[in-house]
N, C-alpha and C positions, 0 to 999 in steps of 0.2 A: 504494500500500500504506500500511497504517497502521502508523505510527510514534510509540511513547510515551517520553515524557522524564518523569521525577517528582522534584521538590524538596520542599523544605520541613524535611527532615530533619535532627535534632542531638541536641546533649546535653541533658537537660532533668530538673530535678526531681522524685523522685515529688509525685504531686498536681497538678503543671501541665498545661501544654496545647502542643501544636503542631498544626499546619495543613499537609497535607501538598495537594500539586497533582501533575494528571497535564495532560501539553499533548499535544493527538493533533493530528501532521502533516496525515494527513484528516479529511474532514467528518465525526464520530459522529453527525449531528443524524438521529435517528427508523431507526437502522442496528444501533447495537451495545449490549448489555448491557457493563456496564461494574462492574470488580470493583476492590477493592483485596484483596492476599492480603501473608501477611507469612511471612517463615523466619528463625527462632531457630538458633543454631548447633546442629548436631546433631540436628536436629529437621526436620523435613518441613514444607514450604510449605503453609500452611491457611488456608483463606477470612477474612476478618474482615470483608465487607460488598460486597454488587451493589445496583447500583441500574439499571433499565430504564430506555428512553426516555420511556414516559408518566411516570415518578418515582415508581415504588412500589421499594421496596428491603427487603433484609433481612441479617440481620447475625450473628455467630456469638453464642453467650447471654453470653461474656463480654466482649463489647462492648456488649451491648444498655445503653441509658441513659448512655455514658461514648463512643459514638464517633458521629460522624452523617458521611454521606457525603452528595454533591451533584453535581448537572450542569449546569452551564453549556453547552446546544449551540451556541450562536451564537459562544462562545470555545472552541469545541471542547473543553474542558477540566475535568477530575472532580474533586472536592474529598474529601480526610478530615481533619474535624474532631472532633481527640483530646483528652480531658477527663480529667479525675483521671487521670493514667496510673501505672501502676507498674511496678516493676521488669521486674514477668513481661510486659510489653509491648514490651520491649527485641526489635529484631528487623531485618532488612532486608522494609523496604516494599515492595511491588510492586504498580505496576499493570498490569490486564489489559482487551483489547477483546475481546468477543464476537460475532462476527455467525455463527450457524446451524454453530455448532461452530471454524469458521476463527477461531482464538486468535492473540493476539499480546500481547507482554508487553514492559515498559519492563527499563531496568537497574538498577531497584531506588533504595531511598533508606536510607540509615540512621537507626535512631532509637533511643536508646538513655538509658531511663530510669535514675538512679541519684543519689545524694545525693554 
């Protein structure tokens, strides 16, 4: 079974950047769409970016130009790289594996923009 860990997570700046990773226990190589999704306190868990195995991805409109996600198959491992962040980005990270509906989800990372 697939199993996800995610770091990268902290306090940071508005305007800066963090780098967030997901490490999958199994092989994702040419298997799973792979998501990152984030939840604000009080607010519902909502996409911020998938990326398929060939590497076409897409992303919610207020990430577009400010977040890029990535995959690594060979280190089993998904990447979000977050750019000008602000405040309203402030959120617990989560990643997600896709294979044909069967989901599985890390334990989240925290990230929390503020001055």
């Amino acid at each position: 079974q697939v199993q996800l860990v995610e770091s990268g997570g902290g306090l940071v700046q508005p305007g800066g950047s963090l780098r967030l990773s997901c490490a999958a226990s199994g092989s994702i190589l040419m298997r799973y769409v792979m998501g990152w999704y984030r939840q604000a306190p009080g607010a519902q868990r909502e996409l911020v970016a998938r990326i398929r195995s060939g590497g076409s991805t897409n992303y919610a409109d207020s990430m577009k130009g400010r977040f890029t996600i990535s995959r690594d198959n060979a280190k089993n491992t998904v990447y979000l790289q977050m750019n000008s962040l602000k405040p309203e980005d402030t959120a617990v990270y989560y990643c997600n594996a896709d294979r044909s509906g069967i989901l599985y989800w890390g334990q989240g990372t925290q990230v929390t923009v503020s001055s």
